[in-house]
MMTF fields as JSON, N, C-alpha, C and O atoms, coordinates in Angstrom:
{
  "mmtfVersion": "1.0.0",
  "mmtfProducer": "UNKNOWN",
  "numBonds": 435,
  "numAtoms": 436,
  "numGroups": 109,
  "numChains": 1,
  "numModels": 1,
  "chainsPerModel": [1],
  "groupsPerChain": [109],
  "chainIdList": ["A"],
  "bondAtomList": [4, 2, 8, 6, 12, 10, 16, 14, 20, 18, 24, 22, 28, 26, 32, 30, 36, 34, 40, 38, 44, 42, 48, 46, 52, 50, 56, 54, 60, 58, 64, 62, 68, 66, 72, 70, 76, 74, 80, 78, 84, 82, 88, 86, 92, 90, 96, 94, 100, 98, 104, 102, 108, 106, 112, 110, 116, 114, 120, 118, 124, 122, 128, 126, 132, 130, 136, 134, 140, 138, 144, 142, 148, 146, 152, 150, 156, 154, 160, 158, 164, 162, 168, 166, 172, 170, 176, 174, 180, 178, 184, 182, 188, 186, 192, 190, 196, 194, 200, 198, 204, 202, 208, 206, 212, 210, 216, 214, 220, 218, 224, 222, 228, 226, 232, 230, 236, 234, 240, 238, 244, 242, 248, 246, 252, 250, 256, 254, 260, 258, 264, 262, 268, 266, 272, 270, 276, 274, 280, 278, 284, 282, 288, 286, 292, 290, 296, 294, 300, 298, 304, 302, 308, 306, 312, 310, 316, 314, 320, 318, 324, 322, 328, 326, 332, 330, 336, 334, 340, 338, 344, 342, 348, 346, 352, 350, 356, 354, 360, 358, 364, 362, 368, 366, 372, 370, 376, 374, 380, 378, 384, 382, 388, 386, 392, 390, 396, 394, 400, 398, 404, 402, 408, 406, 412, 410, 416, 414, 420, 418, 424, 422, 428, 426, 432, 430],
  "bondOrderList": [1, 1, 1, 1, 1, 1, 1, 1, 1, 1, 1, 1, 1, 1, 1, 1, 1, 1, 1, 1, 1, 1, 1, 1, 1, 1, 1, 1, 1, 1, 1, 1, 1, 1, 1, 1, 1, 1, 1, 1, 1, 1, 1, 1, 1, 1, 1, 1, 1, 1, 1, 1, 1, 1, 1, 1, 1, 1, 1, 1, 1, 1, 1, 1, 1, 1, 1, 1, 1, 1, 1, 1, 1, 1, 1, 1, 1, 1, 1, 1, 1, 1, 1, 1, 1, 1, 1, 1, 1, 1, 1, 1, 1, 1, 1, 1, 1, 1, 1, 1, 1, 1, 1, 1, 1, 1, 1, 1],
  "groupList": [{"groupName": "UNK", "atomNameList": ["N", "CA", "C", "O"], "elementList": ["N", "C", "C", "O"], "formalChargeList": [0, 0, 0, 0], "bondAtomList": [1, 0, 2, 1, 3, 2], "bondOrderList": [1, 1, 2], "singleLetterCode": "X", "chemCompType": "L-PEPTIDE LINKING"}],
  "groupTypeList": [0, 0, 0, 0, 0, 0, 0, 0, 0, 0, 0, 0, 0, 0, 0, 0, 0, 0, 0, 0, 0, 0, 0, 0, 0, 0, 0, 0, 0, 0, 0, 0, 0, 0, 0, 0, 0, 0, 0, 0, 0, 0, 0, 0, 0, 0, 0, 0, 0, 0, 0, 0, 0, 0, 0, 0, 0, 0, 0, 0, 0, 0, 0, 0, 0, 0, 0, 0, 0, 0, 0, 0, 0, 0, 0, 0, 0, 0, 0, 0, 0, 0, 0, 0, 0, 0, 0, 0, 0, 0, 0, 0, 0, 0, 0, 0, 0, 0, 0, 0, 0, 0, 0, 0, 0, 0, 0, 0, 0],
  "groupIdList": [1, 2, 3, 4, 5, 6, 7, 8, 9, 10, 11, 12, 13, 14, 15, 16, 17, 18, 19, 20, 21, 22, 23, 24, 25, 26, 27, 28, 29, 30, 31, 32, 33, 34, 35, 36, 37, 38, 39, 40, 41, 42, 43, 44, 45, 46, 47, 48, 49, 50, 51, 52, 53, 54, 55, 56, 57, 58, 59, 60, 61, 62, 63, 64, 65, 66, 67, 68, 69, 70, 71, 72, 73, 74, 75, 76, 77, 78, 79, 80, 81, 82, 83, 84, 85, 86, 87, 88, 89, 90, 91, 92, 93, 94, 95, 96, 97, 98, 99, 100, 101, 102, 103, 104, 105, 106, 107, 108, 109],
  "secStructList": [7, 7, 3, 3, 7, 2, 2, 2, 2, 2, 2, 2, 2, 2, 2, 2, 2, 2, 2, 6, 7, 6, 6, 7, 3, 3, 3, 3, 3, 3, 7, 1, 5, 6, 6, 6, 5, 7, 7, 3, 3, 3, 3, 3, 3, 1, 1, 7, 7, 1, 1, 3, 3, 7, 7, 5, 7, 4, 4, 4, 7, 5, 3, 3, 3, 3, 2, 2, 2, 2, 2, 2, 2, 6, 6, 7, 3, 3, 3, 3, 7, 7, 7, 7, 6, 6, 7, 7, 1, 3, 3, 3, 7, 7, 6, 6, 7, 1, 5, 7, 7, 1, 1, 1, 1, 7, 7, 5, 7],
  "xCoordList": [-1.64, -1.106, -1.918, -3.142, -0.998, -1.771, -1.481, -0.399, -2.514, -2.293, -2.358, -2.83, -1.576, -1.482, -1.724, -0.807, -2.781, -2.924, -2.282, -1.717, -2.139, -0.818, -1.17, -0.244, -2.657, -2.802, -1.722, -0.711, -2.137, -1.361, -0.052, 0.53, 0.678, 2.125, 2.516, 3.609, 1.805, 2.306, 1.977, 2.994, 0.951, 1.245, 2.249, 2.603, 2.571, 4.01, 4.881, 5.466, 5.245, 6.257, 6.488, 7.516, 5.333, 5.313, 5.669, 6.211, 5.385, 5.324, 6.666, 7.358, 6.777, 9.08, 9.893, 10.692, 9.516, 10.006, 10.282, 11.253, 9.056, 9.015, 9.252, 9.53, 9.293, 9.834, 10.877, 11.451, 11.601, 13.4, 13.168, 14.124, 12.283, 12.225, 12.154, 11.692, 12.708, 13.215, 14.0, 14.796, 13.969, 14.975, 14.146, 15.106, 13.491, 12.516, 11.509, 10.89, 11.244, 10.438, 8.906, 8.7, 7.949, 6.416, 5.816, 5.382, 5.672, 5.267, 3.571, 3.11, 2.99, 1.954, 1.232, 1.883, 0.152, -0.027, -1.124, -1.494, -1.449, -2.405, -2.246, -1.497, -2.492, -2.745, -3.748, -4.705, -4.043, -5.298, -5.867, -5.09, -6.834, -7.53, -8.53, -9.118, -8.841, -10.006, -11.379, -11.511, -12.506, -13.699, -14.158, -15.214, -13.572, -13.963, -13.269, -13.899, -12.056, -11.295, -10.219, -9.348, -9.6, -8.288, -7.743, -8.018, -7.292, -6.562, -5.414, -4.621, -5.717, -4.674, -3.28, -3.334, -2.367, -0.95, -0.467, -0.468, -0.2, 1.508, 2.388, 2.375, 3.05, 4.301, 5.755, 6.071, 6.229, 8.268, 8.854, 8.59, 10.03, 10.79, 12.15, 12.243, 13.022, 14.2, 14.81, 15.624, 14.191, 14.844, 13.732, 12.948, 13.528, 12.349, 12.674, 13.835, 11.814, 11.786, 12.347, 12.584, 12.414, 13.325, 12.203, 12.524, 11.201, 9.548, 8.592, 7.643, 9.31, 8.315, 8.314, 8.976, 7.605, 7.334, 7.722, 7.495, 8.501, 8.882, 8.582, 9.489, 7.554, 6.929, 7.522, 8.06, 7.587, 7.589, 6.483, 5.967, 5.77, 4.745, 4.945, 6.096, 3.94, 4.144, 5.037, 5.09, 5.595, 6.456, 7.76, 8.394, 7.962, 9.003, 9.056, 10.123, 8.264, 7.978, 8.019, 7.393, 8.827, 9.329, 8.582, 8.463, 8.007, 6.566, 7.212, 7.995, 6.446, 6.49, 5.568, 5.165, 5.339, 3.616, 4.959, 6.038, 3.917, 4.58, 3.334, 2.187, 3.543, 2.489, 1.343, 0.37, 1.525, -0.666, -1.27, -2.437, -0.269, -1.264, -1.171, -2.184, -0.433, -0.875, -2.203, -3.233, -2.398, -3.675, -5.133, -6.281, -4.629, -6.217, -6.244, -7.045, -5.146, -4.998, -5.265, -5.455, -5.219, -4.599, -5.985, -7.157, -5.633, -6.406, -6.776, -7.519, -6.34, -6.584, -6.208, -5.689, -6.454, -6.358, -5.897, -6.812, -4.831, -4.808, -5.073, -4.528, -5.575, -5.982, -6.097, -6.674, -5.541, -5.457, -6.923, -7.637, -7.254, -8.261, -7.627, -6.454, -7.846, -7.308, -8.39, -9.506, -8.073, -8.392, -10.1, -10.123, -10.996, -12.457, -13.498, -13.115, -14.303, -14.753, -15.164, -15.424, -15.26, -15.148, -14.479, -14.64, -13.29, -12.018, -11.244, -11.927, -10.272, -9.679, -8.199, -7.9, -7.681, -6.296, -5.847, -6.26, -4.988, -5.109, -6.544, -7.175, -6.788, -8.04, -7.666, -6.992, -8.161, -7.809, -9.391, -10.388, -9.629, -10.54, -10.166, -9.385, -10.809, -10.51, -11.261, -12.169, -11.151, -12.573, -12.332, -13.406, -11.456, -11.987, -12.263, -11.924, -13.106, -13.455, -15.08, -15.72, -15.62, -16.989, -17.78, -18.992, -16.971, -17.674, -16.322, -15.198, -16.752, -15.602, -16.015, -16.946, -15.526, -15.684, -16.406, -16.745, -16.555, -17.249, -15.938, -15.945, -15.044, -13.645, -12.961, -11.791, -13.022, -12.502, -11.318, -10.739, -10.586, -9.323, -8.976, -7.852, -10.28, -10.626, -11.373, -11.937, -11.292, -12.632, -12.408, -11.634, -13.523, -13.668, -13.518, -13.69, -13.198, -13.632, -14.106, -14.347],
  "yCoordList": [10.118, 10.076, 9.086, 8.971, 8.409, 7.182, 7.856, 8.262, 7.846, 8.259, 6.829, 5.862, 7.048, 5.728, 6.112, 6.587, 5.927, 6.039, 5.681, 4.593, 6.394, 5.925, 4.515, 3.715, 4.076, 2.545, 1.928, 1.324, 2.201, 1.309, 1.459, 0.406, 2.389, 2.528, 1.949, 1.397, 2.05, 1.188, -0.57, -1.264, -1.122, -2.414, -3.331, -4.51, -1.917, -2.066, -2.384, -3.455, -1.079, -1.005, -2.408, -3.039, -2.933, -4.031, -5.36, -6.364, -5.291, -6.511, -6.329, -7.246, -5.096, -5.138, -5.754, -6.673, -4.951, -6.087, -7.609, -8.202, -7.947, -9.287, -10.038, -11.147, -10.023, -10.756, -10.264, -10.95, -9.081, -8.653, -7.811, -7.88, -7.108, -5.928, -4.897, -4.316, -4.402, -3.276, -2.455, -3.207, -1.496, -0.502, -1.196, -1.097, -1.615, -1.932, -1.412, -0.537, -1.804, -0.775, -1.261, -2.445, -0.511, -1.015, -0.806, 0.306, -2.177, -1.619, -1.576, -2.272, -0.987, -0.506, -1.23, -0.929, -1.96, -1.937, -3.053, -3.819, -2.863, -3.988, -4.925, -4.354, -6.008, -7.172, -7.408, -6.712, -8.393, -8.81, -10.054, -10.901, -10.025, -11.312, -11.101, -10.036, -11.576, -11.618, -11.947, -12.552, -11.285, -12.201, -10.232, -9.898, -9.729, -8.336, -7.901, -7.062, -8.26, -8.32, -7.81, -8.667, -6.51, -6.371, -6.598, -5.641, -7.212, -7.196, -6.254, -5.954, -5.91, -4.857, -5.958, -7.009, -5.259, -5.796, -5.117, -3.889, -5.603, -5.171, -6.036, -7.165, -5.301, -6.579, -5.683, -4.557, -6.513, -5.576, -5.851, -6.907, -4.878, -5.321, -4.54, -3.449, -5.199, -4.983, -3.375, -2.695, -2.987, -1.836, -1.519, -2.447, -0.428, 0.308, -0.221, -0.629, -0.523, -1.146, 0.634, 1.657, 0.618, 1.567, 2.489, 3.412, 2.431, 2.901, 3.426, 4.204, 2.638, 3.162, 4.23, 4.917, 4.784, 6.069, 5.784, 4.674, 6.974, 6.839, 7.127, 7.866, 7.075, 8.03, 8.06, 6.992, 9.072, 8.578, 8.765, 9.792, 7.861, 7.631, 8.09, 8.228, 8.307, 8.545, 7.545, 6.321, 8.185, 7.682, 6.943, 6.005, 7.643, 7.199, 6.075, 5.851, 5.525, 3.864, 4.625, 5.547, 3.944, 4.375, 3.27, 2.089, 4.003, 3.291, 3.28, 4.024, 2.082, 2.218, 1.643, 0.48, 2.371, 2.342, 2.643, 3.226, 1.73, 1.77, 2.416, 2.089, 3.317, 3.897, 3.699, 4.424, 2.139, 1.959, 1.206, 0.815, 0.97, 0.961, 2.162, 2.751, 2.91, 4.872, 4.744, 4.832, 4.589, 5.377, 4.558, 4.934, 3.721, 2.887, 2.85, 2.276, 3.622, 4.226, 5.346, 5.6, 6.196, 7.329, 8.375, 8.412, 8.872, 9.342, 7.985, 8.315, 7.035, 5.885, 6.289, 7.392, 5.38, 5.193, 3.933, 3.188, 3.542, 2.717, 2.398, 3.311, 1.642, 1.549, 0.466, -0.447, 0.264, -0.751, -0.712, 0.264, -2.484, -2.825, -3.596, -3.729, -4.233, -4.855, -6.091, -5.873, -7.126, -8.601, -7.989, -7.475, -8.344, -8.623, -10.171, -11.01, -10.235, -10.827, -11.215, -12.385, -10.117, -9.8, -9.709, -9.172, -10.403, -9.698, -8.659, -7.676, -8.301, -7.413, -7.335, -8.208, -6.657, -6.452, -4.644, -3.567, -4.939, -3.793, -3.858, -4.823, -2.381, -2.29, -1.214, -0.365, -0.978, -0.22, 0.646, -0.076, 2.364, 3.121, 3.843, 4.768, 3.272, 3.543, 4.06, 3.422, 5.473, 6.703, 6.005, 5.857, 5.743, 5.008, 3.495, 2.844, 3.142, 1.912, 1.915, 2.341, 1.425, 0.8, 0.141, 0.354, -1.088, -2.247, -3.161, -3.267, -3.633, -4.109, -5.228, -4.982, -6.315, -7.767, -7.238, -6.108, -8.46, -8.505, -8.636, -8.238, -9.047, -9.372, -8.486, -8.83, -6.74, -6.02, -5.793, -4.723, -7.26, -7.419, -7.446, -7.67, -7.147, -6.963, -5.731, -5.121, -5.359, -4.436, -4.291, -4.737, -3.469, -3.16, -1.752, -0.986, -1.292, 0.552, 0.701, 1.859],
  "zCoordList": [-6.269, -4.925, -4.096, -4.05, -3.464, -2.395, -0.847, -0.423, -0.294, 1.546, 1.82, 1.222, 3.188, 4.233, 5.759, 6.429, 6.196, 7.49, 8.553, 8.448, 9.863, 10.733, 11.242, 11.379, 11.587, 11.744, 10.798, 11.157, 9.491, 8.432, 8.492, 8.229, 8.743, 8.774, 10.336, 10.463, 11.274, 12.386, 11.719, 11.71, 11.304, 11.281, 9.977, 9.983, 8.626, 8.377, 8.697, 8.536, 9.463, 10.565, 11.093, 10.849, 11.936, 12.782, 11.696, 12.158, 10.51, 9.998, 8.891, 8.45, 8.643, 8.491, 9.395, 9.21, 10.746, 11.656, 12.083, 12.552, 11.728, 11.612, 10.671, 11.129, 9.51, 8.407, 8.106, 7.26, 8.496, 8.615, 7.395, 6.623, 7.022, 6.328, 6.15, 5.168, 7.294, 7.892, 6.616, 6.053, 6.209, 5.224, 4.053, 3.289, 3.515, 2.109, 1.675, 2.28, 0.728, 0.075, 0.089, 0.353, -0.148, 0.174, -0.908, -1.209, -1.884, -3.22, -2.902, -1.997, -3.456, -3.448, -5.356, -6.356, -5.474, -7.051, -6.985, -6.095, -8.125, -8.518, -9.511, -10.304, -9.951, -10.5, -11.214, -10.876, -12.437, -13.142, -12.022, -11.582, -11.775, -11.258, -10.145, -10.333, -9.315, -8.267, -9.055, -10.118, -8.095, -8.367, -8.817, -9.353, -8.602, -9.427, -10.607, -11.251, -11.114, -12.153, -11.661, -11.811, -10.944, -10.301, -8.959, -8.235, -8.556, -6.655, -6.87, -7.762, -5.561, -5.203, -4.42, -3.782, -4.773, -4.271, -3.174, -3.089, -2.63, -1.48, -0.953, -0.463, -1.161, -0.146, -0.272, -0.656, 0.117, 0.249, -0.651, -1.227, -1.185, -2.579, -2.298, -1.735, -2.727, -2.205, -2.805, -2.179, -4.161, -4.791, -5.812, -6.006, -6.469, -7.337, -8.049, -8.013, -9.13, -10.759, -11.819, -11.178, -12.849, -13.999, -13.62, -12.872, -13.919, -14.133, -12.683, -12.582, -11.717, -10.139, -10.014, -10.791, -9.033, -8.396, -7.149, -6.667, -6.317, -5.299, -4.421, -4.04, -3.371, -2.605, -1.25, -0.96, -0.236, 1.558, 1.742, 1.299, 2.436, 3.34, 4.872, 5.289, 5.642, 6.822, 7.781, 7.655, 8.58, 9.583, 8.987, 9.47, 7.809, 7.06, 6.084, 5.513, 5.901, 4.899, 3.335, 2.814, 3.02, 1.747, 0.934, 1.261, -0.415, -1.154, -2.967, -3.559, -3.381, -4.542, -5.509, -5.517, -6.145, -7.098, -8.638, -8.744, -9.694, -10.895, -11.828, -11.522, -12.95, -13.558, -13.562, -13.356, -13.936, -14.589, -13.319, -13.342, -11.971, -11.199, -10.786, -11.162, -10.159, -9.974, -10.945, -10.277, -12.128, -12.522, -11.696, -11.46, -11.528, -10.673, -9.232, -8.495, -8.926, -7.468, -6.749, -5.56, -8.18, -7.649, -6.64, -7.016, -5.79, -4.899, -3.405, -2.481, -3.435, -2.712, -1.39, -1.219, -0.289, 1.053, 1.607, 1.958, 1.761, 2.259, 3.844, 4.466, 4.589, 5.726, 6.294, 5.704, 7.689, 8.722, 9.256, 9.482, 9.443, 10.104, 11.144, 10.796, 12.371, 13.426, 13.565, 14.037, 13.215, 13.435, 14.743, 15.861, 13.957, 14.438, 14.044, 13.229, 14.511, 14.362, 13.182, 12.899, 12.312, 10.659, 9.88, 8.785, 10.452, 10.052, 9.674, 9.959, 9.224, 9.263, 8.415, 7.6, 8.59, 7.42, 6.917, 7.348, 5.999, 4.946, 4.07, 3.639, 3.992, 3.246, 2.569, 3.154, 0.717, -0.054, 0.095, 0.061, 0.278, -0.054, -1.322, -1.548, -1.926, -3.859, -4.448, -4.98, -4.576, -5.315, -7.179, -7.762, -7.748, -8.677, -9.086, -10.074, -7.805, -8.108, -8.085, -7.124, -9.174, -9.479, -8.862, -8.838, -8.058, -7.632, -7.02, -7.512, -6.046, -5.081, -4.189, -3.422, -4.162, -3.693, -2.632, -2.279, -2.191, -0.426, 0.359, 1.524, -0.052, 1.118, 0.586, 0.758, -0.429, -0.392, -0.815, -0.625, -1.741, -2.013, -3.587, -4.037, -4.444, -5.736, -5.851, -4.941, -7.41, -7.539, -9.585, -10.432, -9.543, -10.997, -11.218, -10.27, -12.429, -13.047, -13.727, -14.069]
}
C-alpha cells in the first residue's frame, strides 16, 4: 500500500489541471537507473495496464502501481514539498530503501 498526503493530492490535482488530465490515472512505479540504481516514476496514463493495481488515493486521484514496483513501494509515502530554496517537488518516504540519492529521486535495497 502507497499513502499520499493531501499536500500531494492538492498539487496533482493542480497539475491534472494543467496539462488537461483531469479523469487519469496516477501511475505510481519505478524504473532501473539513477545514481542509486532505481528512480521512482509518476506521471498520468490514460487506462491501467492487464497487471496494475488500482488504488483511490485521497481526494479522489485514482492510482496505479504494477506488481514489482508495489514490492519496492510498498509501505511508501508519497509527499509534496513546495519550491524552497532547496528545492522541492514530489518526494518518495520509502521504509524499504537502503540508501537514497541526495536529490531523492533514486535509491537502492
Amino acid at each position: 500500500m502507497i499513502s499520499v498526503t493531501d499536500k500531494a493530492a492538492d498539487e496533482v490535482l493542480k497539475l491534472a489541471r494543467t496539462q488537461k488530465a483531469e479523469g487519469k490515472f496516477l501511475r505510481l512505479g519505478i524504473e532501473g537507473g539513477g545514481c542509486s540504481g532505481m528512480s521512482y516514476l509518476i506521471r498520468f496514463e490514460e487506462e491501467p495496464g492487464e497487471f496494475d493495481n488500482v488504488m483511490e488515493g485521497p481526494k479522489g486521484i485514482k492510482m496505479l502501481i504494477d506488481p514489482k514496483s508495489q514490492v519496492y513501494l510498498d509501505g511508501s509515502v508519497l509527499d509534496y514539498q513546495g519550491n524552497g530554496l532547496m528545492g522541492g517537488g514530489f518526494k518518495f518516504q520509502n521504509p524499504n530503501a537502503t540508501h537514497s540519492c541526495g536529490c531523492g529521486t533514486s535509491f537502492a535495497v
